[in-house]
Residue frames as qw, qx, qy, qz and C-alpha x, y, z in Angstrom:
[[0.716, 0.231, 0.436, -0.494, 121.13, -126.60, -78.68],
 [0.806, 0.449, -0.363, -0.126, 122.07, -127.70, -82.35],
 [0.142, 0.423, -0.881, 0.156, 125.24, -129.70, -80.90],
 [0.362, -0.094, 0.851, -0.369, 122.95, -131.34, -78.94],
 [0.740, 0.332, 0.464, -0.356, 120.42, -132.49, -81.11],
 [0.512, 0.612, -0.590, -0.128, 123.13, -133.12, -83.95],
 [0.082, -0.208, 0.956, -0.190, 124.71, -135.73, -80.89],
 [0.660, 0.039, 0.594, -0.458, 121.29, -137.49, -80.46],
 [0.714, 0.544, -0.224, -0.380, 120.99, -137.64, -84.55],
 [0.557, 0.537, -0.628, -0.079, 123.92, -139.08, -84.89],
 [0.201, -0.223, 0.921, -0.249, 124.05, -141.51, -81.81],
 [0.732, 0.329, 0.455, -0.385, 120.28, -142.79, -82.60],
 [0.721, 0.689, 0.056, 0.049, 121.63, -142.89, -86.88],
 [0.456, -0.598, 0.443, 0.488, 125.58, -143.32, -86.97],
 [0.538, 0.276, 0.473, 0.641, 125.32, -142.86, -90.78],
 [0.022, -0.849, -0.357, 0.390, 123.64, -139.46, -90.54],
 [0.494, 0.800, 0.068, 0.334, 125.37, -136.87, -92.28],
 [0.654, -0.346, -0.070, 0.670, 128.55, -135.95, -90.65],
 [0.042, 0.975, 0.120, 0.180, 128.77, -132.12, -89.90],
 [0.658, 0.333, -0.410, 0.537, 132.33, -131.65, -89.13],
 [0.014, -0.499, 0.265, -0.825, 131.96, -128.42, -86.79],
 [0.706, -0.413, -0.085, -0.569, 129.30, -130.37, -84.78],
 [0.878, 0.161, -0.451, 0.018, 130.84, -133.49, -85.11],
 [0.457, 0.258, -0.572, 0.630, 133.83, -132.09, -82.66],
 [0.392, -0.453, 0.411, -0.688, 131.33, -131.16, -79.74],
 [0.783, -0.228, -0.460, -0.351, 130.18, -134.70, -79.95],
 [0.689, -0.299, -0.570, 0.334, 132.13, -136.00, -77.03],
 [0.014, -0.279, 0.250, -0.927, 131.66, -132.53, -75.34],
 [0.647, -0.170, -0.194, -0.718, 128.09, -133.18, -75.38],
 [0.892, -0.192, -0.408, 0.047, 128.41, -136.94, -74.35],
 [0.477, -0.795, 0.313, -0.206, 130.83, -135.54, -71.22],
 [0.874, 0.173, -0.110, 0.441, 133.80, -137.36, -72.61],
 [0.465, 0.217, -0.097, 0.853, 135.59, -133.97, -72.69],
 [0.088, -0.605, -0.397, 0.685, 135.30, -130.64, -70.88],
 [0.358, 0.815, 0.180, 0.418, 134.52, -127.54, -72.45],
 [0.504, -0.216, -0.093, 0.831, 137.23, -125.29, -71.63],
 [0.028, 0.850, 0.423, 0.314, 135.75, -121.40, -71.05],
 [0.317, 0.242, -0.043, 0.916, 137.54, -118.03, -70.70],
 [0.297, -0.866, -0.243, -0.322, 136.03, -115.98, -67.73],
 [0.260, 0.382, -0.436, 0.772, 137.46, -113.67, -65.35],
 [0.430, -0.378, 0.331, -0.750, 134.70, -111.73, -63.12],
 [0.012, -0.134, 0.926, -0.353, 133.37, -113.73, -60.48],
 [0.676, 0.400, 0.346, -0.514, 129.31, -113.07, -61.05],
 [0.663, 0.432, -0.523, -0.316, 130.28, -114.30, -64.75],
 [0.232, 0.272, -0.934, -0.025, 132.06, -117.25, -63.73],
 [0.294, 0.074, 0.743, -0.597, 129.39, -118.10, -61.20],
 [0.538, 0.386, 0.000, -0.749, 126.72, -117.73, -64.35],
 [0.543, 0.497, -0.647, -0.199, 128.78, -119.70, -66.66],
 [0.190, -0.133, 0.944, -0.233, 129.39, -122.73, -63.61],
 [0.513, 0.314, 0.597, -0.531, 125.47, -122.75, -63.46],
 [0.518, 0.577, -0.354, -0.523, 125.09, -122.66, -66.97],
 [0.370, 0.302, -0.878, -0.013, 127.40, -125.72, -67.91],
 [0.287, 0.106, 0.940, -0.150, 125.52, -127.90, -64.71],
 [0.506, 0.355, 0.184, -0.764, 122.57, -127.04, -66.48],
 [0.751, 0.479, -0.163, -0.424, 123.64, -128.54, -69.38],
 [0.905, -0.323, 0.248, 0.126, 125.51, -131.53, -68.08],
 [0.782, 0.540, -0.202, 0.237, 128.72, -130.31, -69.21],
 [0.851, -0.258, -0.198, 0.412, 132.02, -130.86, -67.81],
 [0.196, 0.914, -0.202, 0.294, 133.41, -126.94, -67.61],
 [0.584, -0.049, 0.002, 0.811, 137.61, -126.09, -67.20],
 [0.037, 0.991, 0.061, -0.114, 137.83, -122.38, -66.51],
 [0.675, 0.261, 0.186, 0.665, 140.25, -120.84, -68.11],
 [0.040, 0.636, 0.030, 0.770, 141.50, -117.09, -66.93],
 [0.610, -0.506, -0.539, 0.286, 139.62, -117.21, -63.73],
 [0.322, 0.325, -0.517, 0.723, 140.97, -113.89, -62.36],
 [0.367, -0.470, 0.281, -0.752, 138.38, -113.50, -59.62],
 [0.855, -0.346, -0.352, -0.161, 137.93, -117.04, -58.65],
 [0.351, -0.070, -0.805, 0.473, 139.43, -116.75, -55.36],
 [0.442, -0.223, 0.245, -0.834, 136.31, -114.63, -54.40],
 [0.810, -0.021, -0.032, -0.585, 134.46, -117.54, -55.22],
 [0.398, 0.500, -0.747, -0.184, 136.50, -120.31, -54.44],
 [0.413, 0.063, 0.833, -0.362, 134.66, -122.29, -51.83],
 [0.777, 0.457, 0.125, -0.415, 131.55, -122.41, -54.36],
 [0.607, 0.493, -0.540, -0.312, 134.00, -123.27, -57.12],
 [0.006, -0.374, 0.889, -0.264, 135.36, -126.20, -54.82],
 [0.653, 0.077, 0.623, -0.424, 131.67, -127.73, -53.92],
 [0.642, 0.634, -0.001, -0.430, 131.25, -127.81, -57.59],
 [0.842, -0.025, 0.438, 0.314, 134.47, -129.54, -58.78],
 [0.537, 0.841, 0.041, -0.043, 135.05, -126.90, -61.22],
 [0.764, -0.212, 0.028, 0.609, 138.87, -126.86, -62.09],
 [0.302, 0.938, 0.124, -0.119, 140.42, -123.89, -62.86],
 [0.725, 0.222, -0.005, 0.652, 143.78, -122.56, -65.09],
 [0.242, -0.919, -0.192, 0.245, 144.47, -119.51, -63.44],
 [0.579, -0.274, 0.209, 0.739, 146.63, -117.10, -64.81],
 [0.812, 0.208, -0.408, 0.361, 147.93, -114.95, -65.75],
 [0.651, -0.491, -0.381, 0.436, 149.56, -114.47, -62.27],
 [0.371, -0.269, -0.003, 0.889, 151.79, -111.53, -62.90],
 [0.123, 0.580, 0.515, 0.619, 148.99, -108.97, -63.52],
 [0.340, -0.125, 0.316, -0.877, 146.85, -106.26, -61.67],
 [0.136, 0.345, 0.875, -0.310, 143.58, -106.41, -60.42],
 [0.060, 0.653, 0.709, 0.261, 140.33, -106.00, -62.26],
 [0.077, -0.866, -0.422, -0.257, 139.43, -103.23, -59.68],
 [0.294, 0.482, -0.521, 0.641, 140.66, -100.67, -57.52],
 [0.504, -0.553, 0.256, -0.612, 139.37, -101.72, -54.72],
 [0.981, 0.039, -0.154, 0.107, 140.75, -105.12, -54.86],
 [0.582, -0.705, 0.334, 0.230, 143.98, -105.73, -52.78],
 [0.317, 0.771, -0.376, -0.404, 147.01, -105.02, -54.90],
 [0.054, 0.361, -0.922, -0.131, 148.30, -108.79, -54.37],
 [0.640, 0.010, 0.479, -0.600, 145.02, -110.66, -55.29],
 [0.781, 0.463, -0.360, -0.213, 146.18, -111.88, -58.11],
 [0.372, 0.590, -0.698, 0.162, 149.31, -112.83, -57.05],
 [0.131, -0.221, 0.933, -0.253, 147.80, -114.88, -54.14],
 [0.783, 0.173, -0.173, -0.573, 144.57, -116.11, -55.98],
 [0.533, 0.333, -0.759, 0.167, 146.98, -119.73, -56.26],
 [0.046, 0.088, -0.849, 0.519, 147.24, -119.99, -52.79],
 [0.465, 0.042, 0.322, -0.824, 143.36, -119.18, -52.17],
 [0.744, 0.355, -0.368, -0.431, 142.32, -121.87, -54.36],
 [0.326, 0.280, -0.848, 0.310, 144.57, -123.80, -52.96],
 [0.025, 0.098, -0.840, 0.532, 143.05, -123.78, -49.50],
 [0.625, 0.201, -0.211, -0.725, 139.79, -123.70, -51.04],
 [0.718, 0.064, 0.693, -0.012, 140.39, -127.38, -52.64],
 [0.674, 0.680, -0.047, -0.285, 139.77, -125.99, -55.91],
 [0.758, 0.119, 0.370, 0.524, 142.14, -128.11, -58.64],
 [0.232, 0.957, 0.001, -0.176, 144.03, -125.47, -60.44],
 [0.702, -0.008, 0.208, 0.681, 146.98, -124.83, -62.44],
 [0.095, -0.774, -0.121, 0.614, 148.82, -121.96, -63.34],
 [0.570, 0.675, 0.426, 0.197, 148.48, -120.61, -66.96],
 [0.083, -0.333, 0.191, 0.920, 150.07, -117.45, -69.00],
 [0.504, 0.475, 0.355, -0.628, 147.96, -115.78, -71.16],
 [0.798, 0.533, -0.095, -0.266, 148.96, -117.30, -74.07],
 [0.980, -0.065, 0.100, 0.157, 151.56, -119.56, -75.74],
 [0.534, 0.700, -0.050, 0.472, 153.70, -116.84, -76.92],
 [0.166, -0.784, 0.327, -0.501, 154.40, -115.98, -73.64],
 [0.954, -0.231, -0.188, 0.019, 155.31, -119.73, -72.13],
 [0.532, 0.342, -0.403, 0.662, 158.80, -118.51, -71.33],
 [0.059, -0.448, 0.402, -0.796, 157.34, -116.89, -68.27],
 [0.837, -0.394, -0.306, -0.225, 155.54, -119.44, -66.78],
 [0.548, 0.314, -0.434, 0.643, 158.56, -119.76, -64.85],
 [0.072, -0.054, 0.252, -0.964, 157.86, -116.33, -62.84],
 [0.541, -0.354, -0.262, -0.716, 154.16, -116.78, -62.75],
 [0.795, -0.358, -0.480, -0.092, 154.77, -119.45, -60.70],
 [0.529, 0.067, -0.572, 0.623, 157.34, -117.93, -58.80],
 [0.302, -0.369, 0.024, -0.879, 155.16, -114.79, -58.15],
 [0.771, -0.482, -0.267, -0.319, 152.48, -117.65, -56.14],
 [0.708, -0.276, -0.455, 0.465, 155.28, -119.30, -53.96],
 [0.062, 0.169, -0.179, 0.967, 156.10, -115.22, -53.19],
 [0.371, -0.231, 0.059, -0.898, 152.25, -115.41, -52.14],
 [0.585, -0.338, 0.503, -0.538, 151.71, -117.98, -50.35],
 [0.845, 0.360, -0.389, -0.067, 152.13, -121.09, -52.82],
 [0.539, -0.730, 0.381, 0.173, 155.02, -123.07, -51.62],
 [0.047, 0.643, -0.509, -0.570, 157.49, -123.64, -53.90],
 [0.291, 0.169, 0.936, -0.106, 156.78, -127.40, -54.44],
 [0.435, 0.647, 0.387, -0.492, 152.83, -125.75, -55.32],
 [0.274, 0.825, -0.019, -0.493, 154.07, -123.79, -57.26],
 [0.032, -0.388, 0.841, 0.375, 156.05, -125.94, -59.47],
 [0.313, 0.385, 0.821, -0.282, 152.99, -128.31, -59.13],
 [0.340, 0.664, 0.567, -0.350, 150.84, -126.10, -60.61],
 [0.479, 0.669, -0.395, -0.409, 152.75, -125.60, -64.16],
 [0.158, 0.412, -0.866, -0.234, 153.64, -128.70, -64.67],
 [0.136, -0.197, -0.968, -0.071, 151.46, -131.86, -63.04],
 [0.216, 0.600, 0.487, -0.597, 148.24, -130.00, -61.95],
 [0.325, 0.418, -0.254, -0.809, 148.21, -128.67, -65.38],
 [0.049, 0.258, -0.955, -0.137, 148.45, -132.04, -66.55],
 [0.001, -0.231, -0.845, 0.481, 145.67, -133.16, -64.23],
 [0.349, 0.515, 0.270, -0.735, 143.37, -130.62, -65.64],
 [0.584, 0.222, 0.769, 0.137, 143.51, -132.49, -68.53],
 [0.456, 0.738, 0.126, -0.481, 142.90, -129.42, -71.10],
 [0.156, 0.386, -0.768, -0.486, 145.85, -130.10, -73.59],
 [0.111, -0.016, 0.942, 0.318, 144.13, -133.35, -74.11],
 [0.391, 0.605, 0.573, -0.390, 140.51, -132.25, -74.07],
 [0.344, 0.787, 0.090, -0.503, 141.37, -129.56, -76.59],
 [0.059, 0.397, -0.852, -0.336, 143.96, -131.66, -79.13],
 [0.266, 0.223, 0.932, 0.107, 141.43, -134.37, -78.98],
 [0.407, 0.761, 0.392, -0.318, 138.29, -131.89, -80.28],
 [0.261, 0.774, -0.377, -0.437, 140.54, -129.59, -82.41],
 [0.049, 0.274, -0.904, -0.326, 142.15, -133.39, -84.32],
 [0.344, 0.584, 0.729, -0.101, 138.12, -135.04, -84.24],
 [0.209, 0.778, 0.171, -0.567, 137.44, -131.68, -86.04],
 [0.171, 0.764, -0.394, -0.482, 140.19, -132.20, -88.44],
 [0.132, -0.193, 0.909, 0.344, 140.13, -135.45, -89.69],
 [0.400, 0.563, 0.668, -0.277, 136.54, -134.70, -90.22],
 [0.364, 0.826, -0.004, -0.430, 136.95, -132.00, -92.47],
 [0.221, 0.553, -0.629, -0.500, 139.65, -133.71, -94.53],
 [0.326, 0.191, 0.920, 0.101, 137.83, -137.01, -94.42],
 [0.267, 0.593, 0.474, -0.594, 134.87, -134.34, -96.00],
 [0.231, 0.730, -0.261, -0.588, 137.05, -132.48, -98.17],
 [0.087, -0.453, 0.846, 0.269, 138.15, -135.89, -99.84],
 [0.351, 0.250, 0.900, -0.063, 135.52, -137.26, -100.13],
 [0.359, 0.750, -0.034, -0.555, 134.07, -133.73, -102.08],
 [0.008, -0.615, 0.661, 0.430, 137.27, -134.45, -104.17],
 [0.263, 0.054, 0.961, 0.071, 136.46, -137.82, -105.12],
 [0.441, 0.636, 0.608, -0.179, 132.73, -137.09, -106.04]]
């Protein structure tokens, strides 16, 4: 609620006071960029979809491990998702042991956009195997190459989240310099 009524301030008054931390949701808020959100379970993600049309924002999941339960919903919706990472278990025990590993494909025939993700950058050497683990489940290789490289692409998050996280920072050092100066 304060992002948003910081964006109106400052679109109605473009001298306003410039809040740095706000400043970087502005084209979140104006549905320039996605927000990019970390959920797994499938009643969460399903909260968090409804949530985001609520507030006319563009949502990227990120994590995703139960959206192939829900992947026809996620597909009417447009929601993209980064799935990964592939080479894990499952959440429960009552969840088939390869549900991760074909979650990719399910999405797939779903429609859902997706790419395939590791859980962090320290671990980008294995993207490799995460993707090989989907074409083993039902990916085809092709897919699965697809879906670390131009599908990631496509989901557009590197640039959603380099363009907020560098709006963020050339606020604060246009801020801090301008402290300096006074």
């Amino acid at each position: 609620a304060a992002a948003r009524r910081y964006h109106e301030r400052r679109s109605a008054d473009p001298a306003a006071k410039v809040e740095p931390r706000l400043e970087a949701l502005r084209p979140v808020i104006a549905g320039e960029l996605p927000v990019l959100i970390a959920m797994n379970g499938a009643q969460e993600i399903v909260e968090v979809v409804e949530w985001c049309r609520e507030q006319k924002l563009r949502l990227i999941l990120r994590g995703a491990r139960e959206s192939w339960k829900i992947a026809d919903y996620l597909a009417e919706r447009k929601v993209p998702v980064l799935f990964g990472p592939v080479m894990s278990v499952p959440r429960g025990d009552r969840e088939p042991w390869d549900s991760i590993y074909a979650a990719p494909a399910r999405l797939r025939d779903a429609g859902v956009r997706f790419a395939i993700q590791t859980n962090d950058a320290s671990n980008a050497r294995i993207l490799p195997f995460e993707a090989a683990m989907a074409a083993a489940h039902g990916l085809t290789p092709g897919e699965a190459l697809r879906a670390v490289t131009l599908s990631a692409a496509a989901v557009s998050v590197l640039t959603a989240v380099v363009s907020v996280y560098t709006r963020a920072m050339v606020y604060a050092a246009s801020s801090a310099s301008r402290r300096r100066r006074a």
